[in-house]
ChimeraX commands (.cxc) that place a marker at each C-alpha (Angstrom):
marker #1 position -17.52,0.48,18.29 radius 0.5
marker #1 position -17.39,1.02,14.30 radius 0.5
marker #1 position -16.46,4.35,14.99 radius 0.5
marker #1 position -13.36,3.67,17.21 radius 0.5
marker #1 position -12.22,1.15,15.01 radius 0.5
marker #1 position -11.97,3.00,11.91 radius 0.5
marker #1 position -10.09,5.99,14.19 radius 0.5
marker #1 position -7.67,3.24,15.48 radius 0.5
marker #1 position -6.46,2.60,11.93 radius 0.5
marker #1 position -3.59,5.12,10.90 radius 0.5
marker #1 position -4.58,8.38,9.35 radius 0.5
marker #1 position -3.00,7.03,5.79 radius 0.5
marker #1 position -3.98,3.59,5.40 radius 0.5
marker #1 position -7.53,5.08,6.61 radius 0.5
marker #1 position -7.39,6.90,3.71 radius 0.5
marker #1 position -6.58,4.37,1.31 radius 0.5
marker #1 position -8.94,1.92,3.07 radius 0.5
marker #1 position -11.76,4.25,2.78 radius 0.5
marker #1 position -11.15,5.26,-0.96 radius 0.5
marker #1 position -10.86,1.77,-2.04 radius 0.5
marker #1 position -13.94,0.86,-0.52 radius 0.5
marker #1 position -15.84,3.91,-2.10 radius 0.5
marker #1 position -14.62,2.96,-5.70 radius 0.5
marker #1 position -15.50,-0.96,-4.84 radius 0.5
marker #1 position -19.25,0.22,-3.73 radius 0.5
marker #1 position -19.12,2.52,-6.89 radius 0.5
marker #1 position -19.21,-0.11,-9.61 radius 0.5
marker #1 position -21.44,-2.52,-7.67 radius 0.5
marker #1 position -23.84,-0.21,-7.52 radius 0.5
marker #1 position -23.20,0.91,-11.26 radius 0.5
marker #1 position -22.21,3.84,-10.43 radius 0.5
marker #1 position -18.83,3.64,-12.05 radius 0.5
marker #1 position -17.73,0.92,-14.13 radius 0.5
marker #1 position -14.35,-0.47,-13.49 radius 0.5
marker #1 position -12.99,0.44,-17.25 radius 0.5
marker #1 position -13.38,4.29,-15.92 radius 0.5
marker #1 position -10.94,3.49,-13.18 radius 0.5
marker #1 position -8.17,1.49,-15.04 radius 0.5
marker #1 position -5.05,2.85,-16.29 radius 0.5
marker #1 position -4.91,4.43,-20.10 radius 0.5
marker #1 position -2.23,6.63,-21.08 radius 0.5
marker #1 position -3.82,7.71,-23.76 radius 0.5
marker #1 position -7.24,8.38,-21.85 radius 0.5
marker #1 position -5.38,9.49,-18.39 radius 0.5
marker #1 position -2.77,11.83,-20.65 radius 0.5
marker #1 position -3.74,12.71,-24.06 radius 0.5
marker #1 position -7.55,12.52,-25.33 radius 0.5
marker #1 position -9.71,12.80,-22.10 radius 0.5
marker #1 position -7.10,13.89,-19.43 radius 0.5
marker #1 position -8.15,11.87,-16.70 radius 0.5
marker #1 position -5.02,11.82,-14.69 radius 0.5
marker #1 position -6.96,10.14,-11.41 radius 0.5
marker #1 position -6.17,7.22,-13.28 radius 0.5
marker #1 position -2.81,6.94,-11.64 radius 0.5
marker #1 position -4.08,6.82,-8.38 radius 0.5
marker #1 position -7.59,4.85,-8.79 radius 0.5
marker #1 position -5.77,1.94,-10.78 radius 0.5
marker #1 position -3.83,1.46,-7.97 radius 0.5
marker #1 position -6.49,1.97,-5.19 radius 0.5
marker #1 position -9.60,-0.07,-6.88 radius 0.5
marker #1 position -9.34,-3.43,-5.24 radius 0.5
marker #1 position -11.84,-5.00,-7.47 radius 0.5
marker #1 position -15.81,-5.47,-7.47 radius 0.5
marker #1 position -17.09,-5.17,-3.44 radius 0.5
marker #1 position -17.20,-9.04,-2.61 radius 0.5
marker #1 position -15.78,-11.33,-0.02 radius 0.5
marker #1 position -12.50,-11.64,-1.81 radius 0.5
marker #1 position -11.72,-7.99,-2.00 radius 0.5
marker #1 position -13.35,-7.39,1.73 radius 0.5
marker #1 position -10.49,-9.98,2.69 radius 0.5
marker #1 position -7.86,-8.38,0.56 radius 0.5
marker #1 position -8.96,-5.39,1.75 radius 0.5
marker #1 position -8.44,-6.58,5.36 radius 0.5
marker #1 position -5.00,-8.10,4.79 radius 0.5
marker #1 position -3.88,-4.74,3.48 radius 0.5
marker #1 position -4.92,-2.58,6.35 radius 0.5
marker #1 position -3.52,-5.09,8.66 radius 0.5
marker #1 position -0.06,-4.49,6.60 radius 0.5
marker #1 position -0.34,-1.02,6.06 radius 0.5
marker #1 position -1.43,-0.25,8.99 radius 0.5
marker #1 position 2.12,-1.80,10.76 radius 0.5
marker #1 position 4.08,-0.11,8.52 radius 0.5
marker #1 position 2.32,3.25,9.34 radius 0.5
marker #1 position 2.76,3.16,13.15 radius 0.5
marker #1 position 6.08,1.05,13.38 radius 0.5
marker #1 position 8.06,0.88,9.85 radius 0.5
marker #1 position 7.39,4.49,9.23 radius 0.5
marker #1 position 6.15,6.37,12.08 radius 0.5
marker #1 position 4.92,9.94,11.29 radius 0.5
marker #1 position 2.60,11.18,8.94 radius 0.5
marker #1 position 5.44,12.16,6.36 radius 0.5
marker #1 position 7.50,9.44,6.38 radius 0.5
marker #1 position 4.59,7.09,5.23 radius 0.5
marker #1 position 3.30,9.45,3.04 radius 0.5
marker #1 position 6.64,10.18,0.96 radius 0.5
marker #1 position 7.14,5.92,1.33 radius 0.5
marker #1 position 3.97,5.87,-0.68 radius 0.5
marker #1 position 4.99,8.62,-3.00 radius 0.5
marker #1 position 7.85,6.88,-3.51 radius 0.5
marker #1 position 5.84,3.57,-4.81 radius 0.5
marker #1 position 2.91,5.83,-6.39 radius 0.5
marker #1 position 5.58,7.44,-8.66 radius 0.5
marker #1 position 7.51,3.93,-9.47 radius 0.5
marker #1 position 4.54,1.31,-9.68 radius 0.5
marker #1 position 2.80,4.18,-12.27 radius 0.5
marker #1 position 5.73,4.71,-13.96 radius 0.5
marker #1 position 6.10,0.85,-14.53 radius 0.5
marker #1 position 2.58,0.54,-15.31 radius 0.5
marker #1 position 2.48,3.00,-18.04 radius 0.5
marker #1 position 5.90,1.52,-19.94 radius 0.5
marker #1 position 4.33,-2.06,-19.23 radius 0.5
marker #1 position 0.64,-0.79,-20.45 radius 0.5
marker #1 position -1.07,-2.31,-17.75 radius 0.5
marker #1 position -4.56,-1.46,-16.33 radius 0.5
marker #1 position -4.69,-2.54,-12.61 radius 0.5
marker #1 position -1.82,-2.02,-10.47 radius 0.5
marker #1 position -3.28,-2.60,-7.11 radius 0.5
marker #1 position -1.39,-6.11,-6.51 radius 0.5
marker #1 position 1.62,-4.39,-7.66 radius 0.5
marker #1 position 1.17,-1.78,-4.36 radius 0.5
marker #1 position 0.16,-4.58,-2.34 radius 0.5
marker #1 position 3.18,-6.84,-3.03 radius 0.5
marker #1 position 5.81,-3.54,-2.89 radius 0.5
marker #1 position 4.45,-2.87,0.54 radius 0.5
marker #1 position 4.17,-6.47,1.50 radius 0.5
marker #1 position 7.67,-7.45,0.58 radius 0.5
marker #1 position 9.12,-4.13,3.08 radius 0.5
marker #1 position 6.96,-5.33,5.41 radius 0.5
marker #1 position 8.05,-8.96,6.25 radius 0.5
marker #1 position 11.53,-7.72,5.83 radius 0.5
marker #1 position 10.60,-5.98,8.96 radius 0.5
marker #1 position 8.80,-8.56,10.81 radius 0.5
marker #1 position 10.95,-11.73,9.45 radius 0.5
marker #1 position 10.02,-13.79,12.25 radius 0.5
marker #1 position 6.05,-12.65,12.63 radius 0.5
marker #1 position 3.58,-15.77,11.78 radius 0.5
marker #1 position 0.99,-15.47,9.76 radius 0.5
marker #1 position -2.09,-18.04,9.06 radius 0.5
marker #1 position -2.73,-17.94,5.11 radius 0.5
marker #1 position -6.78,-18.34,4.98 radius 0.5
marker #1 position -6.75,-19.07,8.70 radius 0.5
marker #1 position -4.90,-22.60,8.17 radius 0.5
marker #1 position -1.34,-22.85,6.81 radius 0.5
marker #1 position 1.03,-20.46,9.15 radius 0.5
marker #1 position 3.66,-19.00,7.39 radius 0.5
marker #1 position 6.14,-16.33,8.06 radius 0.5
marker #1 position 5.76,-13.05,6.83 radius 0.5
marker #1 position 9.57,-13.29,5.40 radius 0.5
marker #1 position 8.14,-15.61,3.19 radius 0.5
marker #1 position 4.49,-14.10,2.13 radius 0.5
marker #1 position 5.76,-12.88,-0.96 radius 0.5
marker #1 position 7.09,-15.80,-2.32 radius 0.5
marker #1 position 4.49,-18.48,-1.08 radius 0.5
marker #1 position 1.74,-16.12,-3.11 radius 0.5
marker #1 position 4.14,-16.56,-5.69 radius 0.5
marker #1 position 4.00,-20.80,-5.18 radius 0.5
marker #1 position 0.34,-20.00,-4.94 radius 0.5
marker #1 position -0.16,-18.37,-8.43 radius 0.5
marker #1 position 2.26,-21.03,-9.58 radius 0.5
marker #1 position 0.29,-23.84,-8.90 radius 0.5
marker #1 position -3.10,-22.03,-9.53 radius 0.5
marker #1 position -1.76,-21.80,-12.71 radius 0.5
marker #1 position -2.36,-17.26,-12.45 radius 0.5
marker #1 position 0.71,-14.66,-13.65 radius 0.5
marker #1 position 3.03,-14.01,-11.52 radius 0.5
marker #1 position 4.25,-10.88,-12.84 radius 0.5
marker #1 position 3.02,-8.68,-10.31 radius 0.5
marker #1 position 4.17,-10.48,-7.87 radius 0.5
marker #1 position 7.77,-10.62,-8.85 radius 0.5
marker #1 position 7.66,-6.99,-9.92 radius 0.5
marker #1 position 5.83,-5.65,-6.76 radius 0.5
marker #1 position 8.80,-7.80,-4.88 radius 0.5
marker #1 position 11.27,-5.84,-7.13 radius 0.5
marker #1 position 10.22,-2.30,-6.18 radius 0.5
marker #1 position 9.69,-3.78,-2.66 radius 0.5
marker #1 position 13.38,-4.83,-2.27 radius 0.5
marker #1 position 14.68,-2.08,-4.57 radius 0.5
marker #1 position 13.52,0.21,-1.96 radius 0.5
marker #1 position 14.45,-2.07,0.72 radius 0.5
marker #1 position 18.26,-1.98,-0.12 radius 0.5
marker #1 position 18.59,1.69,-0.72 radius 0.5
marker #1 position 16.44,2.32,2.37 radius 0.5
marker #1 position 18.41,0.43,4.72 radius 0.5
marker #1 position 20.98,-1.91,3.14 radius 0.5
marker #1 position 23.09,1.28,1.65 radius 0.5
marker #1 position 22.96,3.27,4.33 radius 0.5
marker #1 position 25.53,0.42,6.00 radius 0.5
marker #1 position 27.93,0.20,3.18 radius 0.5
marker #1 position 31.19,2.12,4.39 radius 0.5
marker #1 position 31.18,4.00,1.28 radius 0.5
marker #1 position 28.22,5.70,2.44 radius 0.5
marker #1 position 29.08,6.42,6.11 radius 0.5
marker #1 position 25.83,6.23,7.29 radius 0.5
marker #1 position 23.87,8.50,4.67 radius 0.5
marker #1 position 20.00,7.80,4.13 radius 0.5
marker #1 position 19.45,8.16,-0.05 radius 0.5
marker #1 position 15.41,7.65,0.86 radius 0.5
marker #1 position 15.27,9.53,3.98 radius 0.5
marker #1 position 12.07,11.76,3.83 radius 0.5
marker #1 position 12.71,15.41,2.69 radius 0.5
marker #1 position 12.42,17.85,5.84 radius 0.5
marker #1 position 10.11,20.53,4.31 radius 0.5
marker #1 position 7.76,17.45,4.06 radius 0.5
marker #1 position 7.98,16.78,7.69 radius 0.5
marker #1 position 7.65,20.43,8.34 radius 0.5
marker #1 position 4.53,20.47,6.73 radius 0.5
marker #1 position 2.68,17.12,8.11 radius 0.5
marker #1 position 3.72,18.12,11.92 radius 0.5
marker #1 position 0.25,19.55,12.26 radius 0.5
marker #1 position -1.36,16.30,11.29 radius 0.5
marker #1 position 0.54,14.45,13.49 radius 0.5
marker #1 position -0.79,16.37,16.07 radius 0.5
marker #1 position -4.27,16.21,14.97 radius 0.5
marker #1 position -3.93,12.63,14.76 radius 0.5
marker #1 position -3.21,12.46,17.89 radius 0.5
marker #1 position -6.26,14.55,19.14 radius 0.5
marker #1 position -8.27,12.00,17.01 radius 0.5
marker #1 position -6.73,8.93,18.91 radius 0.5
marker #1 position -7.71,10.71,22.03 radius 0.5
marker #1 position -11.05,11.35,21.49 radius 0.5
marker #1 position -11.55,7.74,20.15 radius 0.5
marker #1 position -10.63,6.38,23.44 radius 0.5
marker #1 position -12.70,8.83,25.09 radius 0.5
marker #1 position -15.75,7.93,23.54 radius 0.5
marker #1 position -14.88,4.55,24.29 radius 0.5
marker #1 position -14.67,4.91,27.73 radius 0.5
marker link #1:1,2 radius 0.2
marker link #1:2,3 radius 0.2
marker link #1:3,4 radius 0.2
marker link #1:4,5 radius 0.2
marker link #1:5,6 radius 0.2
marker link #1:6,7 radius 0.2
marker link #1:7,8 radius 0.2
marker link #1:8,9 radius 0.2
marker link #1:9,10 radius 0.2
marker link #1:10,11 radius 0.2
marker link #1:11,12 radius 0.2
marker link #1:12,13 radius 0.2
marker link #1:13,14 radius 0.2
marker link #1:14,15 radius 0.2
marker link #1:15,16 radius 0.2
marker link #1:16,17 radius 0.2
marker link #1:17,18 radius 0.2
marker link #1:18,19 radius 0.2
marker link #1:19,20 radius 0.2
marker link #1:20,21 radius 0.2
marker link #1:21,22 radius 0.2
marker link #1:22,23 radius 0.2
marker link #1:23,24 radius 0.2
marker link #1:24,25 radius 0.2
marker link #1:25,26 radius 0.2
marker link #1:26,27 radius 0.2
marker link #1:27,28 radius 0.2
marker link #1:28,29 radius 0.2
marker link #1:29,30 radius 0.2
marker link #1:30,31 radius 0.2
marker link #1:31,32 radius 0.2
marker link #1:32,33 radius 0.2
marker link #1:33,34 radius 0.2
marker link #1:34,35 radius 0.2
marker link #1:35,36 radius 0.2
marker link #1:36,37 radius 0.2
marker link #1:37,38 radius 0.2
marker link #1:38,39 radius 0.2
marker link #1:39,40 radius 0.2
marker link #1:40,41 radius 0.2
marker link #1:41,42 radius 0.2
marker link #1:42,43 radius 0.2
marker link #1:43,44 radius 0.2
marker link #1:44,45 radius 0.2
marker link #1:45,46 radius 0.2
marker link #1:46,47 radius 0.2
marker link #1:47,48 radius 0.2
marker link #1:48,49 radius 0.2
marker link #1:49,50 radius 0.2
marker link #1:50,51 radius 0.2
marker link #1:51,52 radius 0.2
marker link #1:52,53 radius 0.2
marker link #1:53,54 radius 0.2
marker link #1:54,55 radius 0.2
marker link #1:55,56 radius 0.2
marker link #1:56,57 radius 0.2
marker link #1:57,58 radius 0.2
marker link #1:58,59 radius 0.2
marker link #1:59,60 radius 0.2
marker link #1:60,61 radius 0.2
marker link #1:61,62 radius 0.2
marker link #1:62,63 radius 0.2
marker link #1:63,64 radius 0.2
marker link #1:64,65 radius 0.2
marker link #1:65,66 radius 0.2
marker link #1:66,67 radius 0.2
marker link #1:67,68 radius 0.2
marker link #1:68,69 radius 0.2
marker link #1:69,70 radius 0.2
marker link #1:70,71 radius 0.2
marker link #1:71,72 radius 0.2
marker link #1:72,73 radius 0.2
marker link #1:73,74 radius 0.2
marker link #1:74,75 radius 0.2
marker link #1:75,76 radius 0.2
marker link #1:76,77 radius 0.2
marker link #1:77,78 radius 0.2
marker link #1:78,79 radius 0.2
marker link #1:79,80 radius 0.2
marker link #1:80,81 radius 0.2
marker link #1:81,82 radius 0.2
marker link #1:82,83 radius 0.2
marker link #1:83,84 radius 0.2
marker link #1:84,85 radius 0.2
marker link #1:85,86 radius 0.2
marker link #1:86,87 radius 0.2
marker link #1:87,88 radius 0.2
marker link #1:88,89 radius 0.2
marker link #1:89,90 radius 0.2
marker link #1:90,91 radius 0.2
marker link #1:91,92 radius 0.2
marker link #1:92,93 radius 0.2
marker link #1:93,94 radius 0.2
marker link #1:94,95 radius 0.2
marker link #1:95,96 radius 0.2
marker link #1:96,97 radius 0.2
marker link #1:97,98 radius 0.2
marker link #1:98,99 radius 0.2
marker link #1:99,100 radius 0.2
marker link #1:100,101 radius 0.2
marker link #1:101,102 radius 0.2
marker link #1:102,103 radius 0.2
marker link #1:103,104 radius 0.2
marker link #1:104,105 radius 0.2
marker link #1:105,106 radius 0.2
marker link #1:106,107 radius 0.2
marker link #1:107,108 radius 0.2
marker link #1:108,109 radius 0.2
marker link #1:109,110 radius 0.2
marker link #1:110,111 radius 0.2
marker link #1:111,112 radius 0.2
marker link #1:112,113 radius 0.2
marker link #1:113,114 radius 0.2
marker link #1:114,115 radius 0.2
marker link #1:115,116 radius 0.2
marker link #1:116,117 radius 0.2
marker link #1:117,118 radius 0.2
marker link #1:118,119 radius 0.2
marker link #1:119,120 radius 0.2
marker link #1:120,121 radius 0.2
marker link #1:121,122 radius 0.2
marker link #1:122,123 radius 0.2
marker link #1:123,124 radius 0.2
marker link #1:124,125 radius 0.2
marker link #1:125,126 radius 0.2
marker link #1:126,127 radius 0.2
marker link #1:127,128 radius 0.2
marker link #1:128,129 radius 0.2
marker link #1:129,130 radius 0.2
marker link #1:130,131 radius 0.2
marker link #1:131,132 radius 0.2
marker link #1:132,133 radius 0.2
marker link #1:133,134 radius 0.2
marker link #1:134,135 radius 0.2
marker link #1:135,136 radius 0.2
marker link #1:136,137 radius 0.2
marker link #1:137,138 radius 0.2
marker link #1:138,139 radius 0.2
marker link #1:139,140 radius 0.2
marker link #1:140,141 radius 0.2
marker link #1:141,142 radius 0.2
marker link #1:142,143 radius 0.2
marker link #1:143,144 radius 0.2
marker link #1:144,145 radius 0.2
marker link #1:145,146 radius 0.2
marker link #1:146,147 radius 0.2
marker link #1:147,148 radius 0.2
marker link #1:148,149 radius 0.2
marker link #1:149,150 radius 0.2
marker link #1:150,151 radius 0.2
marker link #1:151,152 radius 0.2
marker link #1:152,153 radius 0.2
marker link #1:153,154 radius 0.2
marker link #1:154,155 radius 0.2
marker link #1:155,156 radius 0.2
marker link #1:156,157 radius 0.2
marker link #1:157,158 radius 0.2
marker link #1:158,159 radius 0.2
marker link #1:159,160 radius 0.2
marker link #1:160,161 radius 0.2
marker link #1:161,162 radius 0.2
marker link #1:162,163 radius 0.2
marker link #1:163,164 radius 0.2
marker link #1:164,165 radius 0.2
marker link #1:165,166 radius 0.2
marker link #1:166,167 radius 0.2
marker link #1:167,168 radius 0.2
marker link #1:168,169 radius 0.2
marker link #1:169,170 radius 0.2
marker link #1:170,171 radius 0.2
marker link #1:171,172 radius 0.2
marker link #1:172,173 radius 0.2
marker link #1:173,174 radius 0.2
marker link #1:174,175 radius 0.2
marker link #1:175,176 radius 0.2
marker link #1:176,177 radius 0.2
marker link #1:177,178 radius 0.2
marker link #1:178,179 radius 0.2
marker link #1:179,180 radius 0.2
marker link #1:180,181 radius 0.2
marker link #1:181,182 radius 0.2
marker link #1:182,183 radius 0.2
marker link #1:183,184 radius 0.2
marker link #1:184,185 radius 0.2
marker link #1:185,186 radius 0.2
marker link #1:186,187 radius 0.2
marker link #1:187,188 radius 0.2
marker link #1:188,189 radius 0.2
marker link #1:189,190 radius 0.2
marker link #1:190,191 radius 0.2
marker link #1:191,192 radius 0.2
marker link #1:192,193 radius 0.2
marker link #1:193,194 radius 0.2
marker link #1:194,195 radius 0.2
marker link #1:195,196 radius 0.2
marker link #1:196,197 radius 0.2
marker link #1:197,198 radius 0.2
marker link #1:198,199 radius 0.2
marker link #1:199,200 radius 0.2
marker link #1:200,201 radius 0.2
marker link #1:201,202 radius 0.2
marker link #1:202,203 radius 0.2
marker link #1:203,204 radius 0.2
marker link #1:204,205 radius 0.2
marker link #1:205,206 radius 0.2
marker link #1:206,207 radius 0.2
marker link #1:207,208 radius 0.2
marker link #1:208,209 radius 0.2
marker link #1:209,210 radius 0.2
marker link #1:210,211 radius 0.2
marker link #1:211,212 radius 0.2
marker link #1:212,213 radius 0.2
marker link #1:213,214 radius 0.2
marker link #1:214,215 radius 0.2
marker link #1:215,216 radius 0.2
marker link #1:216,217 radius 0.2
marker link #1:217,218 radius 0.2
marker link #1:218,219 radius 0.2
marker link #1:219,220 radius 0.2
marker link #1:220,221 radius 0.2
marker link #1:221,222 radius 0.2
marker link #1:222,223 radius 0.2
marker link #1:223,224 radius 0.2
marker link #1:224,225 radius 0.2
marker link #1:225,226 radius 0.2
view
């Protein structure tokens, strides 16, 4: 049962879900503390050259508790729509996350901030009720609201909470930034139709064999389930 669930999540988001609960286990268990996972330029770049940095400050959801089991949740429920429907294909996910890898760092860096998870989250989030304007969604299980909205009734939430909201409004940014040149440009007569973000072909050339092995793996999930 465990193992057909973690096979039905997309090959990606599998990934990141995985990872993030490795690093989470990590530091509860000691084995890492969280300050070796944060983002430093000058440890990431210059004295230590620890360039994981990039990617674990964005991946390390936070100490393994309820809280981050739930965020945790929320974002494989996200991702994982975005993988199979948003951006089918094991390339075009994979350069979409590129894409917000190499922005969110690059904002994170001039910023000098540590964690950039909720910046990832809210990027991804904000593309992903775009798609699915009309999709309800029950905020812890109570309060329905539509995924159009999500982004900006976390923002109310932090608001009233009295938490920052810069993440929020900047992971909304690169979400919507993205957005428009993704699919709001491509309309524009002056552009006849041409796709500024569509995923480079040697790319897809070289992920069509794990598309096909992802495939297998689906397969052989739902035979072992039968």
């Amino acid at each position: 049962m465990v193992l057909e669930y973690i096979l039905d999540i997309p090959p990606l988001t599998r990934i990141i879900v995985i990872s993030s609960i490795i690093l989470s286990y990590a530091t509860y268990v000691q084995y890492l503390k969280p300050s070796n996972l944060y983002l430093n330029y000058k440890l990431a770049f210059l004295e230590s050259f620890q360039p994981w940095r990039t990617l674990t400050s964005i991946l390390y959801f936070g100490e393994l508790d309820l809280i981050t089991v739930l965020r945790l949740f929320f974002f494989q429920s996200i991702s994982s729509s975005l993988e199979q429907h948003t951006f089918p294909g094991f390339a075009n996910y994979l350069y979409y996350l590129l894409l917000n890898f190499i922005t969110i760092t690059s904002i994170g860096l001039w910023l000098n901030e540590h964690s950039l998870t909720e910046y990832f989250v809210e990027a991804l989030m904000y593309v992903w009720g775009r798609q699915n304007q009309e999709r309800p969604l029950l905020f812890m299980f109570i309060i329905p609201v539509k995924a159009q909205y999500m982004v900006w009734f976390f923002i109310l939430i932090n608001i009233i909470t009295g938490r920052s909201i810069q993440s929020n409004l900047i992971g909304a940014f690169i979400g919507h930034t993205y957005y428009y040149f993704a699919y709001i440009v491509p309309k524009l007569p002056c552009f006849k139709g041409i796709h500024l973000l569509s995923t480079p072909k040697f790319l897809v050339k070289l992920c069509r064999n794990l598309d096909r092995q992802n495939v297998v793996n689906q397969e052989e999930a739902q035979a072992f389930a039968f």
